[in-house]
C-alpha positions as a Markdown table, in Angstrom:
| # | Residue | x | y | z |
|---|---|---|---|---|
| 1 | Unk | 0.0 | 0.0 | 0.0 |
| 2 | Unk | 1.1 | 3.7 | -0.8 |
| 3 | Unk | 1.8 | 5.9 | 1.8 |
| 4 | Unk | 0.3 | 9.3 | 1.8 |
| 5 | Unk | 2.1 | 12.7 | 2.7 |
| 6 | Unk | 1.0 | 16.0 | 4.3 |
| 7 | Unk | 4.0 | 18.2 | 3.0 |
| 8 | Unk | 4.0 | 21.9 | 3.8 |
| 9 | Unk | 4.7 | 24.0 | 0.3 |
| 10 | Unk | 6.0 | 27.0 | 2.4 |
| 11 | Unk | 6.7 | 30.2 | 0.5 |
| 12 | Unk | 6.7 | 29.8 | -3.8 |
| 13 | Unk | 10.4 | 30.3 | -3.8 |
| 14 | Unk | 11.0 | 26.8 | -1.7 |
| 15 | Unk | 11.6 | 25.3 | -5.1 |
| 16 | Unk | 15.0 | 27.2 | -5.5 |
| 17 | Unk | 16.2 | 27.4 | -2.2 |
| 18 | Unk | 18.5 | 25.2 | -0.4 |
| 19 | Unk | 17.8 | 24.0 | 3.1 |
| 20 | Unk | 17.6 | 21.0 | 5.4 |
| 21 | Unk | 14.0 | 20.6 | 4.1 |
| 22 | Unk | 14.6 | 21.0 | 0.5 |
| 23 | Unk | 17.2 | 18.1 | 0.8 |
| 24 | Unk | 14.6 | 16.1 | 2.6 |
| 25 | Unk | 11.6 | 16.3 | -0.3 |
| 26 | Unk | 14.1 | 15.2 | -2.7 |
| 27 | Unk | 15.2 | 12.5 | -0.8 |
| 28 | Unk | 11.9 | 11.0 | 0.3 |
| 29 | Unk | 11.4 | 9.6 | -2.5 |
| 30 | Unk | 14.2 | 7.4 | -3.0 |
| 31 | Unk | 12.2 | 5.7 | 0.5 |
| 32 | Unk | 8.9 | 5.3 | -1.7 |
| 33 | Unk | 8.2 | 2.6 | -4.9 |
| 34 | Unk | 7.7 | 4.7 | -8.1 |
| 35 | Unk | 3.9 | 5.6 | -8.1 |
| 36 | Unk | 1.5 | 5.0 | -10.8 |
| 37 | Unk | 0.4 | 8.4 | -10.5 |
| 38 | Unk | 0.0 | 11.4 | -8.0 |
| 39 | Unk | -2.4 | 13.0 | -6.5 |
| 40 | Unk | -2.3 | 16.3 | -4.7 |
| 41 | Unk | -4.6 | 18.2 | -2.3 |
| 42 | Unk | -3.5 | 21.8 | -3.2 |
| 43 | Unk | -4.1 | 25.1 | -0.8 |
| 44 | Unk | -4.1 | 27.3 | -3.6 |
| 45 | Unk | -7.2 | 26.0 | -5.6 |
| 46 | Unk | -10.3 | 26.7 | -3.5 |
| 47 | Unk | -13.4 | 26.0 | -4.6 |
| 48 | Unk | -17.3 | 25.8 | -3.0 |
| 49 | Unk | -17.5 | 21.9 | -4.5 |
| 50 | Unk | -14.6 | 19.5 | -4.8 |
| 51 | Unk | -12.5 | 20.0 | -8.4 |
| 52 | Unk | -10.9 | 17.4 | -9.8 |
| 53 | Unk | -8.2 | 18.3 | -12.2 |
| 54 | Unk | -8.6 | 16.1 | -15.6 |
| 55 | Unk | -6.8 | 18.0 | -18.4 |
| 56 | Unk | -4.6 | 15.6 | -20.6 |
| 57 | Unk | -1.7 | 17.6 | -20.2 |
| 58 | Unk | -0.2 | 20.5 | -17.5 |
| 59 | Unk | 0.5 | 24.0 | -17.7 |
| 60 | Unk | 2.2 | 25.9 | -15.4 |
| 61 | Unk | 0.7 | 28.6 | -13.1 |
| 62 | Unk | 2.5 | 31.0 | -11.3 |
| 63 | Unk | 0.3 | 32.1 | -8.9 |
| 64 | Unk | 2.4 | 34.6 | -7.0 |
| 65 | Unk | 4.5 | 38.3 | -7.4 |
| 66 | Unk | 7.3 | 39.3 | -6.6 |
| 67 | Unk | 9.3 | 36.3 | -6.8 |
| 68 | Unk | 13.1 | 35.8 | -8.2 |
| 69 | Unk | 12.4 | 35.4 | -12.4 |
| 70 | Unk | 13.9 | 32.1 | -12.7 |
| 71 | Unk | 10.6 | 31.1 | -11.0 |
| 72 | Unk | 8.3 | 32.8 | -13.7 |
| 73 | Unk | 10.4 | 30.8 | -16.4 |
| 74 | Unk | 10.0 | 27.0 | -14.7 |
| 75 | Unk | 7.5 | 24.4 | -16.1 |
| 76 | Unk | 6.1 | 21.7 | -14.4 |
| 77 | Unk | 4.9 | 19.2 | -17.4 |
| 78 | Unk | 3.4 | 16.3 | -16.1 |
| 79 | Unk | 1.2 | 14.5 | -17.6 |
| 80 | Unk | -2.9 | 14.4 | -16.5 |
| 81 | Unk | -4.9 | 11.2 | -15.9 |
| 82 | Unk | -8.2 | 11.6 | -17.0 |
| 83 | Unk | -9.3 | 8.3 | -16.2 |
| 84 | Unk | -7.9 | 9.0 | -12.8 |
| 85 | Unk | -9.7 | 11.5 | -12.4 |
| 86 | Unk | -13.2 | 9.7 | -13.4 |
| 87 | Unk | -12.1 | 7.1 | -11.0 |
| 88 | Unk | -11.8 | 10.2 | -8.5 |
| 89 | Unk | -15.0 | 11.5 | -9.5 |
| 90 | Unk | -16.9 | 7.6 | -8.7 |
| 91 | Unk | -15.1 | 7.2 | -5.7 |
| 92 | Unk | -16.6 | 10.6 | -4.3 |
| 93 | Unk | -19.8 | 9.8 | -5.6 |
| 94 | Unk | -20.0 | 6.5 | -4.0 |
| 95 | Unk | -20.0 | 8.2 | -0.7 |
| 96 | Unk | -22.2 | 11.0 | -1.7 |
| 97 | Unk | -19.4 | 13.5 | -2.0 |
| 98 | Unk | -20.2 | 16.1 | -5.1 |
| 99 | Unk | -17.3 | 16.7 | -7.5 |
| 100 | Unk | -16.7 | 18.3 | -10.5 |
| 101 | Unk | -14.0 | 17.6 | -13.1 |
| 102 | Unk | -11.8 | 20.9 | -14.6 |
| 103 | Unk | -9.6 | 20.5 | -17.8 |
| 104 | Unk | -8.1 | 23.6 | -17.8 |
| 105 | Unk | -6.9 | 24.7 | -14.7 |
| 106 | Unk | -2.8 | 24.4 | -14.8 |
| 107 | Unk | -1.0 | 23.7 | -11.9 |
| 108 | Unk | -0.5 | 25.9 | -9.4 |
| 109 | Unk | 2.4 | 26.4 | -7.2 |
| 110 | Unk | 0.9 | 24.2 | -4.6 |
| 111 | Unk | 1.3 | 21.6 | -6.9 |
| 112 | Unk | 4.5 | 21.9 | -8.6 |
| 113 | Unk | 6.8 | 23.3 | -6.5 |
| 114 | Unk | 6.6 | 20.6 | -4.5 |
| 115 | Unk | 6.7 | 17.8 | -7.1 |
| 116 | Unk | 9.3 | 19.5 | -8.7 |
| 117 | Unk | 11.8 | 19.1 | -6.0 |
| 118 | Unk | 10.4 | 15.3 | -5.6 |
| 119 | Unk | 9.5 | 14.2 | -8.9 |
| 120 | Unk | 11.7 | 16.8 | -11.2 |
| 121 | Unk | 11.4 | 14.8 | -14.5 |
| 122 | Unk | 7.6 | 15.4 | -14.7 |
| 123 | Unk | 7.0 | 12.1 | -16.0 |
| 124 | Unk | 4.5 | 10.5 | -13.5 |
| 125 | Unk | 0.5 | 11.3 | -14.0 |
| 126 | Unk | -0.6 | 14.2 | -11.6 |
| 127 | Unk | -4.4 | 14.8 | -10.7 |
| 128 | Unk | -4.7 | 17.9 | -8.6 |
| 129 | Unk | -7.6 | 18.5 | -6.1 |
| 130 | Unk | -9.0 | 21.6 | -4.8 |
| 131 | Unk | -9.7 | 22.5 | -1.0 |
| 132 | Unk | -13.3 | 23.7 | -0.3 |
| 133 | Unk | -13.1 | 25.8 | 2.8 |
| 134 | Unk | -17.0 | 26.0 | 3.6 |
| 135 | Unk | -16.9 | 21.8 | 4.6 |
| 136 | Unk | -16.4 | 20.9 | 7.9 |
| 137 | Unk | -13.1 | 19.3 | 9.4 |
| 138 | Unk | -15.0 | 15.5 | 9.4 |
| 139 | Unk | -16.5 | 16.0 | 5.8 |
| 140 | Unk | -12.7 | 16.9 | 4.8 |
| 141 | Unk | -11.9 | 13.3 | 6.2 |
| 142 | Unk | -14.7 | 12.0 | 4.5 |
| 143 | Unk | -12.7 | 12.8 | 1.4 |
| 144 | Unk | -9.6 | 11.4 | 2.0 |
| 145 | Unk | -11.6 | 8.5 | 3.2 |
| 146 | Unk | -13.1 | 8.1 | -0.3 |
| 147 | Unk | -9.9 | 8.0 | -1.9 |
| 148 | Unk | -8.1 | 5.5 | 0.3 |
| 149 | Unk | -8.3 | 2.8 | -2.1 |
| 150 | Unk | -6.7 | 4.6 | -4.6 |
| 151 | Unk | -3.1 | 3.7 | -2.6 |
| 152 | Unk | -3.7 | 0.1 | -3.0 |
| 153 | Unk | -3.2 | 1.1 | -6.8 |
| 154 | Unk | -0.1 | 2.4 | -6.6 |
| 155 | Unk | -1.5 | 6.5 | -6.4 |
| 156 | Unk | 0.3 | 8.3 | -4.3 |
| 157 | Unk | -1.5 | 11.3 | -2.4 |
| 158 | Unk | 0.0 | 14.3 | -1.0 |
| 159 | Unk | -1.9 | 17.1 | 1.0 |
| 160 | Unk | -0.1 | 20.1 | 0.2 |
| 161 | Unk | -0.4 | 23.3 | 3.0 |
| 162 | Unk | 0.7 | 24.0 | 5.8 |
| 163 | Unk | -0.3 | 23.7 | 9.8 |
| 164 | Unk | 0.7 | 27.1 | 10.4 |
| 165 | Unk | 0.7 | 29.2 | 7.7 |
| 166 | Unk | 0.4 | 33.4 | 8.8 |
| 167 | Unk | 1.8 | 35.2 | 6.0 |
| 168 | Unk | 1.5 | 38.6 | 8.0 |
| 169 | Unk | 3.3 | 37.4 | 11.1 |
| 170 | Unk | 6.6 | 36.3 | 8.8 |
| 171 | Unk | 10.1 | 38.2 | 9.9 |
| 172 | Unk | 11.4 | 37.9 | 6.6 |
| 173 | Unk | 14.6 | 38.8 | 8.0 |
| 174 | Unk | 14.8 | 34.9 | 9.7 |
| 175 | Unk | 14.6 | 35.2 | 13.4 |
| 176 | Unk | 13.6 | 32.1 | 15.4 |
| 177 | Unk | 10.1 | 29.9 | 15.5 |
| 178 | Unk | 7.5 | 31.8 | 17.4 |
| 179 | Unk | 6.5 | 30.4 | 20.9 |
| 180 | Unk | 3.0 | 30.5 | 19.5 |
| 181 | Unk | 3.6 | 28.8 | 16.6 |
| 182 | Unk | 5.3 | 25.9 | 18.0 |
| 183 | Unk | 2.6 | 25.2 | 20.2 |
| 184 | Unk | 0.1 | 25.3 | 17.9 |
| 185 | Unk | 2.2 | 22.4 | 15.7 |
| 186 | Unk | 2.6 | 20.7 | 19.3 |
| 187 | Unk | -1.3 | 19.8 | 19.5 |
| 188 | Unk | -1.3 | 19.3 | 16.4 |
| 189 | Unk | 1.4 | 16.9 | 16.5 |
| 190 | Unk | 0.0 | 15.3 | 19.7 |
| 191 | Unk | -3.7 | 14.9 | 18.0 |
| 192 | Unk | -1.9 | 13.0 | 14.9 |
| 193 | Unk | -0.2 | 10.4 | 16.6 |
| 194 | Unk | -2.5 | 9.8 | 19.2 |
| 195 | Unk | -5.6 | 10.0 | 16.3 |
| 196 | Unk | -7.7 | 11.7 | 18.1 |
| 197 | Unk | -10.0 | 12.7 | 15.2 |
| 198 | Unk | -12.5 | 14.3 | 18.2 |
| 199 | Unk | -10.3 | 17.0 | 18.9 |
| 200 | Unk | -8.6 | 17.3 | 15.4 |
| 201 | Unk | -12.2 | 18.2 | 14.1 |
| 202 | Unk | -12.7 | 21.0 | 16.3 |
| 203 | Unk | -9.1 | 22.2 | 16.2 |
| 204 | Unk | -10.7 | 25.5 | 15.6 |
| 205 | Unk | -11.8 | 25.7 | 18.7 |
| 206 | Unk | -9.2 | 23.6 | 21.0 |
| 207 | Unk | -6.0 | 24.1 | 19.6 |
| 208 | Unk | -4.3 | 26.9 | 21.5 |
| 209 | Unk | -3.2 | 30.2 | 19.0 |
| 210 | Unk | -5.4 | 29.1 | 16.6 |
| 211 | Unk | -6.2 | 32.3 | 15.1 |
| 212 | Unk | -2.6 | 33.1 | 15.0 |
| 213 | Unk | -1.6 | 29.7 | 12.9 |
| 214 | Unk | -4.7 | 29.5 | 10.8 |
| 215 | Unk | -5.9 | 33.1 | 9.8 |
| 216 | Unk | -7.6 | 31.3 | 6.8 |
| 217 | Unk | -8.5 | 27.1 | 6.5 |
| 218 | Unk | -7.1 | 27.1 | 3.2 |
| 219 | Unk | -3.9 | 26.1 | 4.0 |
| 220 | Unk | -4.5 | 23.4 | 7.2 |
| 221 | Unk | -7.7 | 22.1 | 5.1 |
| 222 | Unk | -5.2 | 19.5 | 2.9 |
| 223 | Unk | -3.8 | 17.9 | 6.0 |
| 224 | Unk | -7.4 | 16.6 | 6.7 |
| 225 | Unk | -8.4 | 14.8 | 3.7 |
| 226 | Unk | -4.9 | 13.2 | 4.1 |
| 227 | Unk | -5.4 | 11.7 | 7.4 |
| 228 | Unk | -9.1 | 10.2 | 6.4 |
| 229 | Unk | -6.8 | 8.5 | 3.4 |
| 230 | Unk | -4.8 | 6.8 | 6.2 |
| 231 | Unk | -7.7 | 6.0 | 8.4 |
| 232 | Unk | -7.3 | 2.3 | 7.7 |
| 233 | Unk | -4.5 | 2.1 | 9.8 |
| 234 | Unk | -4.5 | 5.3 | 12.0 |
| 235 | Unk | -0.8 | 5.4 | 12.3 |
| 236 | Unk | 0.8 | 8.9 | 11.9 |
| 237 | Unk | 4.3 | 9.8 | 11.7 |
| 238 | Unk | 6.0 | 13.0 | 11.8 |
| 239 | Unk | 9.0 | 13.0 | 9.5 |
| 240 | Unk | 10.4 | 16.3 | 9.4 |
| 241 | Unk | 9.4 | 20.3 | 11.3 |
| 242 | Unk | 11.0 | 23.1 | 10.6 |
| 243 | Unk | 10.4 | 27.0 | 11.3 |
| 244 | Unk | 11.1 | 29.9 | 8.2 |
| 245 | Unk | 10.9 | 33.0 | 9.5 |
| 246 | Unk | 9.7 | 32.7 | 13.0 |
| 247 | Unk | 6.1 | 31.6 | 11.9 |
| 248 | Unk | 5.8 | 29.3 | 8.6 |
| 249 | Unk | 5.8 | 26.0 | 9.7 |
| 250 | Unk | 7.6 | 23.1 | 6.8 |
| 251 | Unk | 6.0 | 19.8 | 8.1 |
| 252 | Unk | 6.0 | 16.6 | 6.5 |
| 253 | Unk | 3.7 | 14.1 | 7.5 |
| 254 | Unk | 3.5 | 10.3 | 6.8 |
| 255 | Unk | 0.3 | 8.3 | 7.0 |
| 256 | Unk | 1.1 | 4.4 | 6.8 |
């Protein structure tokens, strides 16, 4: 059975910078059996009913300013999966989940940045998914649930965010990880390997500094659809946590 991730994307320019968790995406996969194809939660595509990417093939979106220009002149061109994406599209609907399917979006930074440190030849399948911020925490899980049998076929699927994710609280000068940040990711942490889905679905209103690491759901929404993938087994393990500037937390997540 495939594994599935939680991997924070952090800031677009992660995919040119060179760091302990850089090194870490692009060595995680050596760890993993080459997937059939990928699947990937993104932060960055919201939407008020699940989206299913479907096109045949991927462009590139750069979904950000202000960024170095050898950003605005990668590519990301994996291939799509339609039929993946069908299969996506009957899973959901087995369980009562709406979807809709979207040939045209390209991928956003969510998406490729990440895969583009993992994956850099771009020559594995990629379906991306959008977040819908208006579901609840257990209807997020519902999701993931839904797609769990995917990983018996060889799909990998990542949840790309990030637990705490307050773009207005950065010291973009460096500076060290926030008390309140820290303990925010320690719940966090503790609810994961414990699975204490109770709490976890009301982390909006338990988790201490809450409105500090979560301004917006976008971002923590993809780490719940990924644990609902791994609820056959319930066993989290946290792989790798790092601070960038005092309050954007790079966690990677495994669910076995």
């Amino acid at each position: 059975m495939m594994p599935a991730f939680f991997l924070a994307h952090g800031a677009p320019s992660l995919v040119i910078e060179e760091n302990s968790y850089t090194e870490f995406l692009s060595k995680l996969v050596a760890e993993l059996p080459r997937p059939k194809a990928i699947i990937v939660f993104t932060a960055h595509w919201e939407s008020d009913v699940q989206l299913i990417s479907s096109a045949q093939t991927h462009r590139t979106l750069y979904d950000f300013s202000g960024f170095p220009a050898e950003m605005y002149e990668m590519t990301y061109p994996a291939p799509g999966d339609p039929a993946l994406a069908g299969r996506i599209a009957e899973l959901l609907a087995s369980q009562g989940i709406p979807s809709r399917q979207d040939d045209v979006r390209p991928l956003d930074h969510g998406v490729w940045a990440l895969l583009k440190l993992m994956y850099p030849n771009a020559d594995i399948p990629v379906v991306a998914m959008s977040v819908n911020p208006f579901l609840s925490p257990a209807e997020q899980y519902r999701i993931g649930q839904a797609l769990a049998p995917l990983r018996d076929e060889d799909v990998l699927i990542i949840g790309s965010g990030g637990t705490v994710h307050n773009l207005r609280r950065l010291q973009w000068g460096g500076g060290q990880p926030e008390p309140w940040a820290m303990e925010f990711d320690q719940w966090v942490n503790e609810k994961l390997v414990t699975w204490n889905t109770e709490d976890m679905f009301r982390y909006d209103e338990l988790a201490p500094h809450v409105r500090e690491a979560v301004p917006r759901n976008e971002h923590f929404i993809p780490l719940l659809p990924i644990m609902g993938a791994g609820d056959r087994t319930r066993q989290a393990t946290l792989l790798h946590q790092v601070y960038q500037y005092g309050s954007l937390s790079l966690s990677a997540w495994k669910f076995d």
